[in-house]
C-alpha positions as CSV (number, residue, x, y, z in Angstrom):
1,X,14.0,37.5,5.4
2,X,16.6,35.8,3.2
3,X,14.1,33.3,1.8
4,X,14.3,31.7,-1.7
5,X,12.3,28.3,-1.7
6,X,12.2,28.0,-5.7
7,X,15.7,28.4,-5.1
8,X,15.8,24.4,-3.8
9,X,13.9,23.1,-7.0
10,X,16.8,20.6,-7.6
11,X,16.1,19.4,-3.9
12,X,12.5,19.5,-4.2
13,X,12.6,17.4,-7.2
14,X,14.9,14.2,-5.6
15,X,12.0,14.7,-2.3
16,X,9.4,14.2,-4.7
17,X,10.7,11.4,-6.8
18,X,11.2,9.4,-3.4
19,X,8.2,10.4,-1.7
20,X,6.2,9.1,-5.1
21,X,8.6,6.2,-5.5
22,X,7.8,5.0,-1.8
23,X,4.3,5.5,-2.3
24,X,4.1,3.5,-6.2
25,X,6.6,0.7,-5.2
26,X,4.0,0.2,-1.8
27,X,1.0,-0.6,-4.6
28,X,2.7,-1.6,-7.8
29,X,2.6,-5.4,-8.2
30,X,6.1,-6.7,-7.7
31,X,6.2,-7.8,-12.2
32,X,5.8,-3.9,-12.5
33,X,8.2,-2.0,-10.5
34,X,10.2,-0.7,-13.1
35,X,7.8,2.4,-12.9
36,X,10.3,3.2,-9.5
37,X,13.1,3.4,-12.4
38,X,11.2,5.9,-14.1
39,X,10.3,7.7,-11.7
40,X,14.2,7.7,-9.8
41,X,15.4,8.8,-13.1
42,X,12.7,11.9,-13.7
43,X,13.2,13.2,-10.2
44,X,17.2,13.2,-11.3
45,X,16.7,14.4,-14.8
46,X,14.2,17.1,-13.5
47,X,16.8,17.9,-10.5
48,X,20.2,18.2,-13.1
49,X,18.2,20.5,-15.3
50,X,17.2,22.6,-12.7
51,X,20.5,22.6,-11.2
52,X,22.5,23.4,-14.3
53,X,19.7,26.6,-15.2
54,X,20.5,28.2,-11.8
55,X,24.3,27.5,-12.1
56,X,23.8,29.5,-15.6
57,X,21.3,32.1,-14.0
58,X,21.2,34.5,-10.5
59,X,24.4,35.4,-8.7
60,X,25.2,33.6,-5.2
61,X,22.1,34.2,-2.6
62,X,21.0,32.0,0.6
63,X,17.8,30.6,1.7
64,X,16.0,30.0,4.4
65,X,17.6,32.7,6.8
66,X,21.2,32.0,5.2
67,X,21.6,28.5,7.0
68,X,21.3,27.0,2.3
69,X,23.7,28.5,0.0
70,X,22.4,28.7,-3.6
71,X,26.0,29.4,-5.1
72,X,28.2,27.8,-7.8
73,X,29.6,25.4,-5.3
74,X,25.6,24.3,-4.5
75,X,24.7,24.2,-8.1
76,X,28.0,22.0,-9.3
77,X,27.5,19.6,-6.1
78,X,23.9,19.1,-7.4
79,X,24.7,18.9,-10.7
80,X,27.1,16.2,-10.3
81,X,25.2,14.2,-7.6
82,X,22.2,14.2,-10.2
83,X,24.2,12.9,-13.0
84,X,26.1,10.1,-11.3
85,X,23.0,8.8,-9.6
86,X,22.1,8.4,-12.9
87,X,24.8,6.6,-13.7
88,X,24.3,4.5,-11.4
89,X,21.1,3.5,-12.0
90,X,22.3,2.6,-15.7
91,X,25.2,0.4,-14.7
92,X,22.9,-1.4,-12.2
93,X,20.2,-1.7,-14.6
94,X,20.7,-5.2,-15.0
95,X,21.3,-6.1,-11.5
96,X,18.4,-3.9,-9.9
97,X,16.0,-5.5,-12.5
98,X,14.0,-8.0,-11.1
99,X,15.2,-7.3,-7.3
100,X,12.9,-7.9,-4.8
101,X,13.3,-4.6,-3.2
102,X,13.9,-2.6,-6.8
103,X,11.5,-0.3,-5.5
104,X,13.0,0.9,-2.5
105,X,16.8,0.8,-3.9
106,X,15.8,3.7,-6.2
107,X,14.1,5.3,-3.0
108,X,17.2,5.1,-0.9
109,X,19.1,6.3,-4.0
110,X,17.3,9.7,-4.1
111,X,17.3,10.1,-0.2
112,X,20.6,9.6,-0.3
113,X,21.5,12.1,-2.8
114,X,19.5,14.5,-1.3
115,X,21.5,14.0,1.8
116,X,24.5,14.8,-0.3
117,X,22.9,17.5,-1.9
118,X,21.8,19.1,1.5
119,X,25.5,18.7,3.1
120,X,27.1,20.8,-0.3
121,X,24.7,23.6,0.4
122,X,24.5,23.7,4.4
123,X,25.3,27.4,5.5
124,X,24.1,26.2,8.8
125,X,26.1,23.7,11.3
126,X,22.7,22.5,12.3
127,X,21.9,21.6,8.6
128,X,24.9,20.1,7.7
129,X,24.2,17.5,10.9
130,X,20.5,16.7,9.0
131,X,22.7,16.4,5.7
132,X,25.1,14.2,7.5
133,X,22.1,12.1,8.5
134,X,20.0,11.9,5.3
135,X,23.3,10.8,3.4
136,X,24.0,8.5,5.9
137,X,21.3,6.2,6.8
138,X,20.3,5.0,3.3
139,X,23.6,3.7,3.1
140,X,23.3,1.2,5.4
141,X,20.4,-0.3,4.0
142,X,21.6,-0.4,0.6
143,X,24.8,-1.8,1.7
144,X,22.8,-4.6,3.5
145,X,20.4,-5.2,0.9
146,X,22.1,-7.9,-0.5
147,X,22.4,-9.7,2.2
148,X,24.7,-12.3,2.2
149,X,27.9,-12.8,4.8
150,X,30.3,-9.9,3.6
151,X,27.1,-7.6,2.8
152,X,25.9,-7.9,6.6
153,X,29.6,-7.3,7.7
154,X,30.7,-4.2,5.4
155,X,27.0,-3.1,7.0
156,X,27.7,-3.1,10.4
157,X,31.2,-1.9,9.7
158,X,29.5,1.2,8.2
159,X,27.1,1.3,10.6
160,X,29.6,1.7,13.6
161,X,31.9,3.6,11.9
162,X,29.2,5.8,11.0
163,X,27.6,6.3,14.3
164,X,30.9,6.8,16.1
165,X,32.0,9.4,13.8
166,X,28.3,11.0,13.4
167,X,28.9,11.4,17.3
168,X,32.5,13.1,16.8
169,X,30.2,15.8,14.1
170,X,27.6,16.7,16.4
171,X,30.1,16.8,19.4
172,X,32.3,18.9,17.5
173,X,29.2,21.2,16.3
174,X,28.4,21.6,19.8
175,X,31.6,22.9,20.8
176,X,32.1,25.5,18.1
177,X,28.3,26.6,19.0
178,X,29.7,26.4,23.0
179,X,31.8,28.9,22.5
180,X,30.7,30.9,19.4
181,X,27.1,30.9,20.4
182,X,26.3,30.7,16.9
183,X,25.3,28.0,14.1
184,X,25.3,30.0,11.3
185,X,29.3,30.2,9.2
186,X,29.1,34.4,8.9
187,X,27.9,34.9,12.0
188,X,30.5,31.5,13.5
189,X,33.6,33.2,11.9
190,X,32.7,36.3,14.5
191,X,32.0,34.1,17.2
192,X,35.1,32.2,17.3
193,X,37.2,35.4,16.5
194,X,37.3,35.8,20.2
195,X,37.1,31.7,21.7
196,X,39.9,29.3,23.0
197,X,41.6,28.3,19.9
198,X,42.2,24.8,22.0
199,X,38.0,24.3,22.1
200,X,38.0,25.6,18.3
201,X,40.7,22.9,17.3
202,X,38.8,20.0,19.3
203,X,35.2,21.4,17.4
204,X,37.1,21.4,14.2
205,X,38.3,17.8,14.4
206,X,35.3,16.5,15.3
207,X,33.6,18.0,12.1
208,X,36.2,17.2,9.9
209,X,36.2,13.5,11.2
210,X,32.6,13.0,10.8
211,X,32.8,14.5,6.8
212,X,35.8,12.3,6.1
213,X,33.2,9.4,7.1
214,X,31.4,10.4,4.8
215,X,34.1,11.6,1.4
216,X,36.1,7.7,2.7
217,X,39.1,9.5,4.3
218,X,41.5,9.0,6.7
219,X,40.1,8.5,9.7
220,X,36.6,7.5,8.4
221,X,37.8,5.1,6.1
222,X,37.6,1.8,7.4
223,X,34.4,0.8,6.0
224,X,34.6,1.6,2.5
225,X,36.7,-1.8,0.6
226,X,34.6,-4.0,3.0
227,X,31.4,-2.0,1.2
228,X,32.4,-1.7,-2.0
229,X,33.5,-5.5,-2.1
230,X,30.8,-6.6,-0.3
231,X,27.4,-4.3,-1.2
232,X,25.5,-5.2,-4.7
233,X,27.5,-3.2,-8.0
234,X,25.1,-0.5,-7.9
235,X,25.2,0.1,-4.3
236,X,29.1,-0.1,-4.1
237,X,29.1,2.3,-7.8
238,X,26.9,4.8,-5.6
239,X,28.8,4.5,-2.1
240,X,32.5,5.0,-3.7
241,X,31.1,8.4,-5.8
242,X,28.1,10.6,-4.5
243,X,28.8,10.7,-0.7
244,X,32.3,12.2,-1.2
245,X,30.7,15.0,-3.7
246,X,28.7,16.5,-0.4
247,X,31.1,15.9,2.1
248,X,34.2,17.6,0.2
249,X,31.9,20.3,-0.7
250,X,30.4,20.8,2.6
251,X,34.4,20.6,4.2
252,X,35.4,23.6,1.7
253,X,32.6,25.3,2.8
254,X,32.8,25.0,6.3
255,X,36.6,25.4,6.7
256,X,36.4,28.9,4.8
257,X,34.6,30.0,7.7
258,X,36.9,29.3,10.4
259,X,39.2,32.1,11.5
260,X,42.9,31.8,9.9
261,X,44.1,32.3,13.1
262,X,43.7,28.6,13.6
263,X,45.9,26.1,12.0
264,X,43.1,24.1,9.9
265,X,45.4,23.9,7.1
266,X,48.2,21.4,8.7
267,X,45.3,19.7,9.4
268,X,43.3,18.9,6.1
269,X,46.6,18.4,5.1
270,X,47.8,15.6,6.8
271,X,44.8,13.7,6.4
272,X,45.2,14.2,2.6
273,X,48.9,12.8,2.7
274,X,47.4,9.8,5.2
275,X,44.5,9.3,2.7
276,X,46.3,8.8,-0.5
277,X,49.2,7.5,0.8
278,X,47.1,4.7,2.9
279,X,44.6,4.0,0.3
280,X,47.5,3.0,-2.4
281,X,49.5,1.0,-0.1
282,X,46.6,-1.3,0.9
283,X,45.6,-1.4,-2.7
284,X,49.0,-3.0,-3.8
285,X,48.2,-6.0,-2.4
286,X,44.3,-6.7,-3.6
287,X,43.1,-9.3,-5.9
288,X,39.3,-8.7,-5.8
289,X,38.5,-5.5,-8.1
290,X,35.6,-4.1,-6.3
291,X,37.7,-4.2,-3.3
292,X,40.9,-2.5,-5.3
293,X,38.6,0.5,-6.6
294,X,37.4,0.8,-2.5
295,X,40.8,1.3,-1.8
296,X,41.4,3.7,-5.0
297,X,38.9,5.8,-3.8
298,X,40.3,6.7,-0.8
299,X,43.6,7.6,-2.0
300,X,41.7,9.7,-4.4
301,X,40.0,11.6,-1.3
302,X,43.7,12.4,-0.7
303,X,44.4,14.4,-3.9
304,X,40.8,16.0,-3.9
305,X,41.6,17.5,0.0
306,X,44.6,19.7,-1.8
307,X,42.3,21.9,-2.5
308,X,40.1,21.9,0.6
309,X,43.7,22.2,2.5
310,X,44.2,26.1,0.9
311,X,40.3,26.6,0.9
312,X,39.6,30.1,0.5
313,X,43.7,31.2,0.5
314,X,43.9,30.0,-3.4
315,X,41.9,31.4,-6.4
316,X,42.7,28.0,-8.5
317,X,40.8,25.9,-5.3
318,X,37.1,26.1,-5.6
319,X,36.7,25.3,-9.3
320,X,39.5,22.6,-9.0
321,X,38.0,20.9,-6.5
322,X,34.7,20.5,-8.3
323,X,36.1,19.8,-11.6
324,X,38.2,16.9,-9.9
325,X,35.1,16.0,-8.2
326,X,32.9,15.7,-11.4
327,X,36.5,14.1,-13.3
328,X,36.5,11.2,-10.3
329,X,33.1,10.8,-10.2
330,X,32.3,9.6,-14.1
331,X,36.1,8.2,-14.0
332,X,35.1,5.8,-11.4
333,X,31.6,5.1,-12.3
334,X,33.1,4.1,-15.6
335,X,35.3,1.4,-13.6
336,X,32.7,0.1,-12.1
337,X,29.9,-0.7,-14.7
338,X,32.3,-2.3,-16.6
339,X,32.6,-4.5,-13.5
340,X,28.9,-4.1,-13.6
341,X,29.1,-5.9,-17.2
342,X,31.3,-8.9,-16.5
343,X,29.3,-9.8,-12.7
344,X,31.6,-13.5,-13.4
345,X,35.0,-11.5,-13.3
346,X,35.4,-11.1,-9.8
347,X,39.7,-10.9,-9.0
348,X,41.7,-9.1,-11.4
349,X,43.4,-12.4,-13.4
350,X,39.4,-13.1,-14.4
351,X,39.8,-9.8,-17.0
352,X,42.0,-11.8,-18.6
353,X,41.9,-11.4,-22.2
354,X,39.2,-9.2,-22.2
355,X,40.4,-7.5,-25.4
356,X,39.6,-9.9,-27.3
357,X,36.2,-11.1,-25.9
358,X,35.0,-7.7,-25.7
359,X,37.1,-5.1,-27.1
360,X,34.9,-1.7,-26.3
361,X,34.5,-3.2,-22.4
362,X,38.2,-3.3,-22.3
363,X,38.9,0.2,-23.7
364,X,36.6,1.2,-21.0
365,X,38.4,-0.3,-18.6
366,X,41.6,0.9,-19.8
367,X,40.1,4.5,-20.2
368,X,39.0,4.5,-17.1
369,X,42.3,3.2,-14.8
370,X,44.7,5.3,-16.7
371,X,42.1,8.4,-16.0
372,X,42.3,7.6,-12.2
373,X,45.8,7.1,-12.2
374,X,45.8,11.2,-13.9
375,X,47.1,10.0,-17.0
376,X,46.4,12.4,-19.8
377,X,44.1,13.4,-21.8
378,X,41.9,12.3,-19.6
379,X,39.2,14.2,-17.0
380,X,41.3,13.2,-13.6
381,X,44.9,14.4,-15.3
382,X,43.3,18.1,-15.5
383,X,42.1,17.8,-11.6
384,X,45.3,16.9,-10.6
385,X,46.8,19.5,-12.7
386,X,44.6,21.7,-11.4
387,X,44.6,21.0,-7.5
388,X,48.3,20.5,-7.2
389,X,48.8,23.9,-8.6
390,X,46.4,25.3,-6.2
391,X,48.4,23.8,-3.3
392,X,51.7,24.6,-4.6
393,X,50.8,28.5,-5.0
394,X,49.5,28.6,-1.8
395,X,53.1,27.4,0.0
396,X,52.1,23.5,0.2
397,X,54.7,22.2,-2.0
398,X,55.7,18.9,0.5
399,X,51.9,18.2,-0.3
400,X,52.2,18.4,-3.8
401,X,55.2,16.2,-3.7
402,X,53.8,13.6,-1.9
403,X,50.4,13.3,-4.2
404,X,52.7,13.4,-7.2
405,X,55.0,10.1,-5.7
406,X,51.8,8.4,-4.6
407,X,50.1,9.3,-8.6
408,X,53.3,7.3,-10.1
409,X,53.0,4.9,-7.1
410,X,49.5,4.4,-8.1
411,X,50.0,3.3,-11.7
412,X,51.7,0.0,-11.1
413,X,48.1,-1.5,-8.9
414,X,46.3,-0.5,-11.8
415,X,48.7,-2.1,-13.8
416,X,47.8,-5.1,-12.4
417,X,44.5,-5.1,-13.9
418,X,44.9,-3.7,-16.9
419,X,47.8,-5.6,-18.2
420,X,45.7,-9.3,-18.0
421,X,42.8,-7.4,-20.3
422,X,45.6,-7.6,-23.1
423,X,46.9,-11.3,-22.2
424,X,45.9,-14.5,-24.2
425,X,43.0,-15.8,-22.5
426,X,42.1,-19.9,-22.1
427,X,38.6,-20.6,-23.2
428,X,36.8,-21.0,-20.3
429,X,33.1,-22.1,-20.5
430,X,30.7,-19.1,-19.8
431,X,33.8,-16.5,-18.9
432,X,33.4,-14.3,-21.8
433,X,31.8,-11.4,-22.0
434,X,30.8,-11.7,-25.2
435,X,28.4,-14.5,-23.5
436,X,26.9,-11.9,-21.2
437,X,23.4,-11.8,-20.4
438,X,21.2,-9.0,-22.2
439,X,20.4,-7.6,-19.3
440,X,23.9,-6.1,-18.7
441,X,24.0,-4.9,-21.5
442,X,23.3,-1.3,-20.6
443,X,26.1,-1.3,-18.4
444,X,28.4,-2.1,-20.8
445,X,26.9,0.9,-23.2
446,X,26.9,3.2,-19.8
447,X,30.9,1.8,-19.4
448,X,31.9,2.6,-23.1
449,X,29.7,6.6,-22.7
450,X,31.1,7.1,-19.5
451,X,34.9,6.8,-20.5
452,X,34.2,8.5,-23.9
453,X,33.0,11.2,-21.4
454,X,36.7,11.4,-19.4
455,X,38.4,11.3,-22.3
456,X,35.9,14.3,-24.1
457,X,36.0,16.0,-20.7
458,X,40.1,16.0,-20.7
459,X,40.4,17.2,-23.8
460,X,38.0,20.0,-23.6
461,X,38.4,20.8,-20.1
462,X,38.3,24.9,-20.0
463,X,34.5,25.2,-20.5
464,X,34.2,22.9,-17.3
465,X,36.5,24.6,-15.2
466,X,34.8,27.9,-16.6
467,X,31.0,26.8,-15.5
468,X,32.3,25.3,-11.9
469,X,33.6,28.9,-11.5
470,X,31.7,31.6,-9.6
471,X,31.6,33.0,-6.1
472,X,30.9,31.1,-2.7
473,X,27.3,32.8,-0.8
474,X,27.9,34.8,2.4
C-alpha cells in the first residue's frame, strides 16, 4: 500500500486553519475577528514551510494508493498557492478589516487553496473532480460577498459558467473511465492504449474545458473581467492568481498521461493562441483597471499553456511552467495591491500623476506592468524565455510566433496605464494617495515587496528554475 499521509502536511495544515477558523469566527465577537487573520495566515505559513522542506527532501512518491502525487510539480504548486494566499491577505488587509464576514473570507481563502492544492497533486481522475469542486465553490461566495449589482452578476456568471463546464469535467472523466476502465493516470495511459481515439478526444475536451474554467482560458473564460471588476480587491487578487496555479498544474499532469497517439497537442495549442490572443484584444479597449488585469490574465493563461502544449515531449517544460506560474503569480498580485492601495482610482486616467503623489506606489505599478508585459529583468521575461523555448524545441514555432506578436501587442494596453502615472496631475480633493487611509497602508508595503520580488526573482532566476526542477511521480 502506497500510503504516505505525513506526506499531505501542507494539505493538512490549510484543513486545519479553516476548520479552526470556521469554528473561532462562529464564537469570536464580531470587534475581535482578526484572530481568523491569524489563524489564515499560520495555516499558510505552516503549509509553505512544509511544502518547501519536502520539495528540498524525499524523491517523487504517491499517496493514498497513487491517486496524490507528492513530486516537485506538487511541492512548487503548494508552495506558490501558500505564498500568494498570503499575499493576498496583505493587500486586502485593509479592505477585509472590519468586514462583516472577515471571518469566513479567510475560511473560503484556505478552502479554496486547498482545492487548488488538491487539483496540482491529483494522480486520480476521481480526485481531480473533488479538486475541481473544493477550488470552485468558495469562489462563488467570495465573488458575491460584496454584494452589490456587478458583484451578484460576475457571481452568477461564475456560477453558470462554472457548473456548465464542471459538467463537461465529470462527463469527460466518465468517458475516459468508459472506455479505459480505469481512474487512475498509469493505469489510464494502458487503458486507453487500446480505446476509440474519437471517445478519447471527446473525454479529453471535456477535461481540458473544465480546467480552463478554472486557469481563465479560452473557453472558460467568460467570467473572469466581470469578477475581477466586480468581486472585493482581495477576492478579485485571489481569483485572477491561485486557481490558475492548480488547474495548469493538474492539465500538465493529466495530459502526460494520455497516449501520444492522440493529437492533444494541436489542441492545448490552439486554446493557448485563442487565450492570449483574445484576452489582449478585449483589453485594448478597457478603462476600468480591475477589469484590464481580468483580461491580462487570460492572455497570460495563453503563454503559460506553451508549456502544457509539449507536456512531457520537452525537457525545458515542467520547470518553465512553474517558474512562469510563480513569475505571474507575485507579478500580478503586485498589480493589484497597488490597486488595493489607491480603492478611489478606479479607470486608468485616475493614476494620473501618481509619481508624484506616491512615488514607491507608482514604481510598483510600473514594475509590475512591464513584468507582465515580459519586459526584462523582470520574473515574467525569464518565463517567457523559458516557455517559448520549450515550445520552439519541441516543433511549435507558429506558437511561439504568435505569443511573441501578442507580448509586443500587449505592451501598448499597459501603456495606457502606466503612461498617466508619469503625467501632471490636477489637484483633486481627496485623490492622492498620499491622503490614503492607514489602513491600506500594508498594501502599499505588500505592492512595493512584491515588485522588488519580480524584479529580485528576474535577476537571479537560475536557483528558481533549479528548485522547480525534479521528476513528475508515476
Amino acid at each position: 500500500m502506497a500510503m504516505n499521509p505525513l506526506g499531505l502536511l501542507p494539505e493538512i495544515c490549510l484543513m486545519a486553519g479553516a476548520v479552526i477558523g470556521l469554528l473561532a469566527g462562529s464564537f469570536l465577537p464580531r470587534n475581535r475577528q482578526w484572530v481568523t487573520r491569524l489563524i489564515a495566515v499560520a495555516a499558510l505559513l505552516a503549509s509553505a514551510i512544509t511544502a518547501l522542506t519536502a520539495m528540498s527532501g524525499a524523491a517523487a512518491e504517491t499517496a493514498f494508493e497513487g491517486t496524490f502525487a507528492i513530486d516537485a510539480p506538487t511541492g512548487a504548486a503548494r508552495l506558490i498557492i501558500a505564498v500568494s494566499t498570503l499575499l493576498v491577505i496583505a493587500l486586502g488587509a485593509g479592505e477585509l478589516a472590519g468586514h462583516p464576514r472577515e471571518s469566513e473570507i479567510y475560511v473560503l481563502l484556505l478552502l479554496a487553496s486547498l482545492g487548488a492544492a488538491i487539483m496540482a497533486g491529483a494522480n486520480d481522475l476521481l480526485v481531480l473532480v473533488v479538486g475541481y469542486l473544493l477550488a470552485t465553490i468558495p469562489l462563488y461566495a467570495l465573488i458575491g460577498l460584496r454584494r452589490t449589482p456587478k458583484a451578484a452578476e460576475a457571481a452568477l456568471k461564475t456560477y453558470l459558467l462554472g457548473a456548465l463546464l464542471g459538467i463537461a469535467l465529470m462527463l469527460g472523466v466518465t468517458m475516459l473511465y468508459g472506455v479505459s476502465g480505469a481512474t487512475g493516470y498509469q493505469a489510464l495511459t494502458q487503458g486507453l492504449a487500446e480505446a476509440p481515439p474519437t471517445v478519447i478526444i471527446v473525454g479529453i475536451v471535456g477535461v481540458v474545458a473544465g480546467l480552463m474554467f478554472k486557469a481563465g482560458g479560452v473557453p472558460g473564460h467568460f467570467w473572469v473581467p466581470d469578477a475581477a471588476q466586480g468581486a472585493g480587491i482581495a477576492a478579485a487578487a485571489f481569483l485572477t492568481t491561485v486557481p490558475k496555479i492548480g488547474a495548469l498544474v493538474a492539465a500538465y499532469r493529466f495530459l502526460t498521461a494520455i497516449p501520444e497517439t492522440i493529437p492533444w497537442p494541436l489542441l492545448v495549442a490552439v486554446l493557448a493562441a485563442a487565450s492570449m490572443s483574445l484576452g489582449n484584444l478585449a483589453a485594448f479597449a478597457q478603462t476600468d483597471a480591475r477589469r484590464l488585469l481580468g483580461w491580462s490574465t487570460v492572455s497570460q493563461v495563453g503563454y503559460m499553456l506553451l508549456p502544457v502544449a509539449v507536456a512531457g515531449q520537452a525537457d525545458l517544460a515542467l520547470p518553465s511552467l512553474l517558474f512562469y506560474l510563480a513569475a505571474y503569480s507575485v507579478t500580478n498580485l503586485a498589480a493589484f495591491a497597488v490597486v488595493a492601495s489607491a480603492p478611489g482610482r478606479g479607470s486608468l486616467k485616475d493614476y494620473r500623476g501618481l509619481v508624484t503623489t506616491n512615488p514607491w506606489l507608482a514604481g510598483a505599478l510600473v514594475v509590475s506592468l512591464l513584468s507582465l508585459v515580459g519586459t526584462p529583468p523582470t520574473a515574467v521575461f525569464v518565463g517567457k524565455l523559458t516557455t517559448f523555448t520549450a515550445a520552439w524545441d519541441d516543433g511549435f514555432e507558429w506558437l511561439v510566433i504568435v505569443a511573441a506578436l501578442n507580448t509586443v501587442a500587449s505592451l501598448f494596453y499597459y501603456l495606457r496605464w502606466i503612461v498617466p502615472v508619469f503625467k501632471h496631475n490636477e489637484k483633486r480633493p481627496g485623490a492622492g494617495a498620499d491622503t490614503l487611509p492607514v489602513t491600506h497602508r500594508a498594501s502599499t508595503v505588500t505592492a512595493v515587496v512584491a515588485s522588488a520580488v519580480v524584479l529580485a526573482v528576474g535577476i537571479f532566476a537560475g536557483p528558481v528554475l533549479t528548485l522547480f526542477s525534479g521528476p513528475m511521480a508515476q
